[in-house]
ZAMAR-527656 format. One record per residue (C-alpha): residue number from 1; residue in one letter; x, y, z. Coordinates in pm, whole numbers, plus 32768, in hexadecimal, padded with zeros to 4 digits. Layout:
<rotis>
+-----+------+------+------+------+
!  nr ! rest !   px !   py !   pz !
+-----+------+------+------+------+
! NUM !    A !    X !    Y !    Z !
...
+-----+------+------+------+------+
</rotis>
This chain:
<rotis>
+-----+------+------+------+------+
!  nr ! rest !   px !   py !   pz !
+-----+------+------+------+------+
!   1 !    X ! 563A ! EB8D ! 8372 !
!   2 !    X ! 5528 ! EAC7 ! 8411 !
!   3 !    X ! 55AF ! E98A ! 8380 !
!   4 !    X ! 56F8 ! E9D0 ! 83B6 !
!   5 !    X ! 569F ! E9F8 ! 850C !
!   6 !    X ! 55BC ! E8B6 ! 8509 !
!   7 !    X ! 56DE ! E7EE ! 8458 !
!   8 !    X ! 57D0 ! E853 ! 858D !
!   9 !    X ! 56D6 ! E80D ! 869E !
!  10 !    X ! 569E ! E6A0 ! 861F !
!  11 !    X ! 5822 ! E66E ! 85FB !
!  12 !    X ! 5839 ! E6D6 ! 8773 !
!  13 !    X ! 56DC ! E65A ! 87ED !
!  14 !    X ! 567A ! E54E ! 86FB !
!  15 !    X ! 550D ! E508 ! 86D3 !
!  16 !    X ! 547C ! E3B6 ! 8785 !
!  17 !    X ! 535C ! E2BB ! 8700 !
!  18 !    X ! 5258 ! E310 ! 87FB !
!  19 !    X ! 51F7 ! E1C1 ! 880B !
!  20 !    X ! 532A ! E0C2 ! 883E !
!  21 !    X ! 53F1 ! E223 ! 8897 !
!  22 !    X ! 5521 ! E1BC ! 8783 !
!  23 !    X ! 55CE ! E305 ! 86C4 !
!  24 !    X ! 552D ! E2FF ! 85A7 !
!  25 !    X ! 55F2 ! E2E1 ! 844C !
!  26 !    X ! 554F ! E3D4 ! 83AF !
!  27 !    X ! 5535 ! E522 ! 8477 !
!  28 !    X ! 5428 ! E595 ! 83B2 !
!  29 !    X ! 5344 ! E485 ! 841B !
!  30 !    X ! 5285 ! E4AB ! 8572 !
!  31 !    X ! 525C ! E308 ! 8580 !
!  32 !    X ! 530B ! E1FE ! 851B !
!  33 !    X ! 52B1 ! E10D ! 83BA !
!  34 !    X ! 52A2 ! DFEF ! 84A0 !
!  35 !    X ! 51B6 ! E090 ! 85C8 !
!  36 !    X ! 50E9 ! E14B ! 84CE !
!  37 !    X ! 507A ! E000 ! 8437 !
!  38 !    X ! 5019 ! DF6E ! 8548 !
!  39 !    X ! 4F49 ! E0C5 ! 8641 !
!  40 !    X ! 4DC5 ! E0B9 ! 85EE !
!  41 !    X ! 4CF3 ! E19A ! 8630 !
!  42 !    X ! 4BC1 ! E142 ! 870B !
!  43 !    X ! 4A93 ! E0D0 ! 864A !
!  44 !    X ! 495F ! DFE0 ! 8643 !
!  45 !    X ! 4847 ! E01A ! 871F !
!  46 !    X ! 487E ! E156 ! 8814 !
!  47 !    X ! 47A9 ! E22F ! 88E7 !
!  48 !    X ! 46CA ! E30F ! 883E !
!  49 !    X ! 473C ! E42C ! 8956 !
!  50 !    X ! 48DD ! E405 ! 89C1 !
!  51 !    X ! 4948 ! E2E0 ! 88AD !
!  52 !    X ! 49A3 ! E1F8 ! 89A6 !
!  53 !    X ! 49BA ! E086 ! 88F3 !
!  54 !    X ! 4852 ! DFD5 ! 896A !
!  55 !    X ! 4789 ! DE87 ! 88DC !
!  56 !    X ! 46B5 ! DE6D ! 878C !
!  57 !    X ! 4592 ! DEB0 ! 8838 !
!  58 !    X ! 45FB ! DFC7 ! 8911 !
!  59 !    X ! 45DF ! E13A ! 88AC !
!  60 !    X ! 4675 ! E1C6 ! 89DE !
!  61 !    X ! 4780 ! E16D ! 8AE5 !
!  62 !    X ! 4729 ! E11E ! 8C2B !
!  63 !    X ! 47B5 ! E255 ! 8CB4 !
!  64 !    X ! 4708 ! E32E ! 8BD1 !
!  65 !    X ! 457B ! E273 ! 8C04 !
!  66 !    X ! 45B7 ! E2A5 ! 8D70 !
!  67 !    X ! 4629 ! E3E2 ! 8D9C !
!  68 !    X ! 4589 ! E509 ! 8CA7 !
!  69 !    X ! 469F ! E5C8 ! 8BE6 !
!  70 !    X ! 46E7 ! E729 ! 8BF5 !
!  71 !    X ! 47CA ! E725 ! 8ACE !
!  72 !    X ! 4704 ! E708 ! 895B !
!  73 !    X ! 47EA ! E5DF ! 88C2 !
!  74 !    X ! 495C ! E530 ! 88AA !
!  75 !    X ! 4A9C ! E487 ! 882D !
!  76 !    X ! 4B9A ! E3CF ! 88BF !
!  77 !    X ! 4C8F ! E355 ! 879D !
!  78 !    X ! 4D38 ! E23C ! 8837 !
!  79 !    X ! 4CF1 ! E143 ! 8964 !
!  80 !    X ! 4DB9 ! E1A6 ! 8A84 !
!  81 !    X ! 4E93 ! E04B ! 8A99 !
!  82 !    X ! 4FDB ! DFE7 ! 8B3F !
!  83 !    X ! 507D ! E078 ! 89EE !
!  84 !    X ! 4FD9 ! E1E1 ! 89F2 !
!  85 !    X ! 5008 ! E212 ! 8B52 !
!  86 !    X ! 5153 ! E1EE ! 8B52 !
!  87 !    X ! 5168 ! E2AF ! 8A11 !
!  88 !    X ! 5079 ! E3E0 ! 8ADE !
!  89 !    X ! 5167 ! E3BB ! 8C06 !
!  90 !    X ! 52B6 ! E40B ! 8B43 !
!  91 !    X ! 51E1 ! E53E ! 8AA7 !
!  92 !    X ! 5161 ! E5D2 ! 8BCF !
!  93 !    X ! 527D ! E59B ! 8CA8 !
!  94 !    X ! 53EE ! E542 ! 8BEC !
!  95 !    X ! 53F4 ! E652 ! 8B28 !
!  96 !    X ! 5374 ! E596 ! 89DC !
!  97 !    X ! 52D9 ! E6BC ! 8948 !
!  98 !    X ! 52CD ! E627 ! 87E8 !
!  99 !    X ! 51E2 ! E513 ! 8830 !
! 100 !    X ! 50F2 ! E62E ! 8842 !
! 101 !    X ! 50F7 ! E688 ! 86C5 !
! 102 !    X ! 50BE ! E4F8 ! 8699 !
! 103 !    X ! 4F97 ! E512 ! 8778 !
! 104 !    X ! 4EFB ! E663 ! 86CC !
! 105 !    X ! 4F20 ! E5CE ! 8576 !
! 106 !    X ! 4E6E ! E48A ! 85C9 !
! 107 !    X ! 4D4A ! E565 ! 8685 !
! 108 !    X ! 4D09 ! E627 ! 8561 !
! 109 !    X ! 4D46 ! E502 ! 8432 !
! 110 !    X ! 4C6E ! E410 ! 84F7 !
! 111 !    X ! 4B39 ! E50C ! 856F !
! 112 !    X ! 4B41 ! E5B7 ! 8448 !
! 113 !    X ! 49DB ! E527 ! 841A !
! 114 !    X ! 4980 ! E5B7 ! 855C !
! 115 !    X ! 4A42 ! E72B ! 854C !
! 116 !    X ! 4963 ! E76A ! 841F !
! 117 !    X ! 483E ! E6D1 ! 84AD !
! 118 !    X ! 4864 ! E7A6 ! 85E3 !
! 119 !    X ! 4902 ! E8D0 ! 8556 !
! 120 !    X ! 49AA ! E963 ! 86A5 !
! 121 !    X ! 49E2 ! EAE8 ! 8680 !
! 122 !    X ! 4AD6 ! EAFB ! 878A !
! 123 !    X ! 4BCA ! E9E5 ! 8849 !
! 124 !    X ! 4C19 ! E9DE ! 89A3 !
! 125 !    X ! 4D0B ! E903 ! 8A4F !
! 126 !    X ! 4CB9 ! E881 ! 8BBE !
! 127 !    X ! 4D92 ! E989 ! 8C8B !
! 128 !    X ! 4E73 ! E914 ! 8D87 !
! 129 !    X ! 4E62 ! E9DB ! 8ED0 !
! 130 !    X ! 4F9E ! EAB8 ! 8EE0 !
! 131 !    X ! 508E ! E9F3 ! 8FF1 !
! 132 !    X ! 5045 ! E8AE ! 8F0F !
! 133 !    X ! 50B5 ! E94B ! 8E15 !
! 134 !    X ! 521D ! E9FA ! 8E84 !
! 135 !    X ! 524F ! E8B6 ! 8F15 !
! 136 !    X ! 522D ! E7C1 ! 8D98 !
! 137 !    X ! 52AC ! E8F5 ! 8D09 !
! 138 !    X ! 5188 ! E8F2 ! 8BE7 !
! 139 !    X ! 5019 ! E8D9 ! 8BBB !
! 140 !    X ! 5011 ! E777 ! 8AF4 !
! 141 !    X ! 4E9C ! E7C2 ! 8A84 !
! 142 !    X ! 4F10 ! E92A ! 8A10 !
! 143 !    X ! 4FFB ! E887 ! 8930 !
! 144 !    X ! 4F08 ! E7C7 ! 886B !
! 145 !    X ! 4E1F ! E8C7 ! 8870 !
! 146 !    X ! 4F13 ! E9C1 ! 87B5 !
! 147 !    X ! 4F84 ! E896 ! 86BC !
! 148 !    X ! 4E22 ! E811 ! 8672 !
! 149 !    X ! 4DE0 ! E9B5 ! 863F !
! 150 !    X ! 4F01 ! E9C0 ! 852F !
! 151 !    X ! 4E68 ! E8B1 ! 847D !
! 152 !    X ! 4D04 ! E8EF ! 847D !
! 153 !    X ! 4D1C ! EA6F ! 8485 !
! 154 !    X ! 4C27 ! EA7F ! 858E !
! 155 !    X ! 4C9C ! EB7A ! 8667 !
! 156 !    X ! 4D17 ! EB43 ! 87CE !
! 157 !    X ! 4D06 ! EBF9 ! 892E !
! 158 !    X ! 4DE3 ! EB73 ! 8A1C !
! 159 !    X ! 4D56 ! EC50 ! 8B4F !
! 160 !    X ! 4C1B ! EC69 ! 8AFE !
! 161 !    X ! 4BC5 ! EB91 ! 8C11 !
! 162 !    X ! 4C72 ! EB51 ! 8D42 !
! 163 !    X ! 4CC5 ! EA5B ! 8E8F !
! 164 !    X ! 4C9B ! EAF4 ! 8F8F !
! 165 !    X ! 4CA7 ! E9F4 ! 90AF !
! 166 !    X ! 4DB8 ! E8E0 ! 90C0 !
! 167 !    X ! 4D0D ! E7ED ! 90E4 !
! 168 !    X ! 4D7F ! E692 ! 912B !
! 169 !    X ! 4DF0 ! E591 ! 903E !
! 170 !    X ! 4CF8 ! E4B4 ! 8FB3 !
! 171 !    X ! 4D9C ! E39E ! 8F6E !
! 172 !    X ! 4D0B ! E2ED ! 90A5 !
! 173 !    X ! 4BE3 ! E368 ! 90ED !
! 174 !    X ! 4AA7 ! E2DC ! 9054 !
! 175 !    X ! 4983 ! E368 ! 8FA6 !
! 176 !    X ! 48C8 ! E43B ! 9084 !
! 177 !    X ! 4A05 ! E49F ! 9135 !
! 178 !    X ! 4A94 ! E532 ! 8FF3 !
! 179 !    X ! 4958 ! E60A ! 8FA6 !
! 180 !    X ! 496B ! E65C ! 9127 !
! 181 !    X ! 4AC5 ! E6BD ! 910D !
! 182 !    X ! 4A9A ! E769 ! 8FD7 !
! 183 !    X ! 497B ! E85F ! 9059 !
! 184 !    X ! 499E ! E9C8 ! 900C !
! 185 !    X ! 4AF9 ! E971 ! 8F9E !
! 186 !    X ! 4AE1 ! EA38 ! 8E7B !
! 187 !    X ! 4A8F ! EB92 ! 8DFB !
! 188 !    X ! 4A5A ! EC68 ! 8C8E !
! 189 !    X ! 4B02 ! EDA2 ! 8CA3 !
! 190 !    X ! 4AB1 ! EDEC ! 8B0F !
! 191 !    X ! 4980 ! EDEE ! 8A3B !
! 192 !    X ! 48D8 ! EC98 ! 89BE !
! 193 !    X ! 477D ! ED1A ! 8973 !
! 194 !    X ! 46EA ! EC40 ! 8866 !
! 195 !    X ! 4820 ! EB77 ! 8821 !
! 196 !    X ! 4850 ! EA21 ! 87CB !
! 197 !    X ! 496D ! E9E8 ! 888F !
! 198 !    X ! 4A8D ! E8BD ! 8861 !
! 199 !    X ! 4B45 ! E838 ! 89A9 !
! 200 !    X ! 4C66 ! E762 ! 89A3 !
! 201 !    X ! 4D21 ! E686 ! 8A84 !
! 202 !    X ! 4E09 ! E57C ! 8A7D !
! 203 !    X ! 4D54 ! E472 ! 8B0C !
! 204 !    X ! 4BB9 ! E421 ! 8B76 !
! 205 !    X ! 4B8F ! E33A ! 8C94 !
! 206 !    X ! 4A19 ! E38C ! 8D06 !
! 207 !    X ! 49C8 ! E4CC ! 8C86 !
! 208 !    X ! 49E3 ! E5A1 ! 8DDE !
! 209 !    X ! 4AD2 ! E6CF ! 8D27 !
! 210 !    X ! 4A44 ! E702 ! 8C14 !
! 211 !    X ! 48DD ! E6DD ! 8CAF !
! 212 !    X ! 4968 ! E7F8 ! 8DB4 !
! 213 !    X ! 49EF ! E8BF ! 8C79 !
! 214 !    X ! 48AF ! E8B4 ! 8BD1 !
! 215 !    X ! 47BB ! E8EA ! 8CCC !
! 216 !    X ! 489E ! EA21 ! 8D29 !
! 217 !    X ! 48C1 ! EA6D ! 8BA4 !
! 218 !    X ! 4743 ! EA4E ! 8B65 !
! 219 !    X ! 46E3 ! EB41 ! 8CAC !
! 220 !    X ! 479E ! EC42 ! 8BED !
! 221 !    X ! 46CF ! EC1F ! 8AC0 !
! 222 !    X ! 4764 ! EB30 ! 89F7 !
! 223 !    X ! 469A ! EA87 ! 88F4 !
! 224 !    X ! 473B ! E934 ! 88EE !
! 225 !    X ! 4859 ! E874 ! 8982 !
! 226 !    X ! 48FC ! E75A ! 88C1 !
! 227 !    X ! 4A77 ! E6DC ! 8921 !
! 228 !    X ! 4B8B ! E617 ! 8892 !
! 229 !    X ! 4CA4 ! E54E ! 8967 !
! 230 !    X ! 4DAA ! E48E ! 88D1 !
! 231 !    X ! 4D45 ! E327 ! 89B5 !
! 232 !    X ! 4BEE ! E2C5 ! 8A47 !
! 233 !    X ! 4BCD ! E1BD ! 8B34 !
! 234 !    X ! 4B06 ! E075 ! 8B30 !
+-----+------+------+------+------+
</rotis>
């Protein structure tokens, strides 16, 4: 019944590329033959700490050797170009759902190095405060979180950890206004004790939310904080 269902949905709502955004041929694909040839994966040097791209000679980002981390280690997958943002934008606010189980399947084929290395017992998505959400209608990190939890089998807790100041967006603020914004922000309303604990986002621009989310996370007992976002940027 479940494909049956599926089938229908796709006849009505076809499936998109996530990438150049065309229905796909084949509804059973979440990319197209022609964009899946040509998406890479970040690799070469990166920062020992949040994976950011960095020279030969460099084991950490500037970002990260200037400002100490409260988070244990990272992954972004991708670099947050012209052609993911736009790709993150339909996601998280058209309604393009389905780019989202593209996304989750790339985090967990391309870290797979890194999910064993780490091996998270629990995954927590970055929480949106509550008005944010009723107004995009969806928490875009939850979504990942409960597809990258369906493959891995690690399980997930959606409210284990909560917003609970709405803050303002961080798109233009920089650095230390993002941690400043992001201060007490954030709360644990379950138990972490011991935990090595997974957070994902969609994207990492300099580290403030999931700093704030593991700072809070590790206060609560937590034994380490790694993340995973779909972009990272440069």
């Amino acid at each position: 019944m479940k494909k049956i269902w599926n089938s229908i949905l796709n006849m009505i709502y076809p499936r998109c590329c996530p990438l150049c955004h065309k229905v796909l041929k084949d509804q059973s694909r979440l990319i197209c033959p022609e964009c899946e040839a040509t998406v890479k994966p970040i690799s070469g040097p990166h920062c020992f700490k949040c994976g950011r791209p960095v020279g030969r000679d460099e084991e950490y980002c500037r970002e990260c050797a200037s400002h100490p981390r409260s988070f244990t280690q990272g992954r972004g997958i991708f670099l947050y170009n012209d052609k993911m943002k736009a790709s993150l934008i339909k996601y998280k606010y058209y309604g393009c759902r389905e780019y989202g189980d593209f996304y989750a399947k790339a985090m967990c084929v391309f870290a797979r190095h890194e999910l064993t290395r780490w091996n998270p017992q629990l995954i927590i998505p970055v929480p949106l405060h509550r008005k944010k959400q009723r107004m995009r209608g969806f928490n875009q990190a939850a979504y990942l979180a409960q597809r990258i939890s369906g493959y891995t089998g690690i399980p997930v807790d959606l409210n284990l950890i909560i917003k609970t100041k709405n803050t303002k967006s961080q798109k233009k603020l920089n650095a230390a206004e993002r941690r400043r914004n992001l201060k007490e922000a954030f709360q644990v309303q379950g138990q972490v004790r011991c935990k090595r604990i997974l957070v994902i986002d969609d994207v990492y621009t300099t580290g403030s939310t999931v700093d704030a989310m593991a700072e809070c996370l590790l206060e609560a007992g937590a034994e380490k904080v790694y993340f995973l976002t779909v972009c990272i940027g440069v």
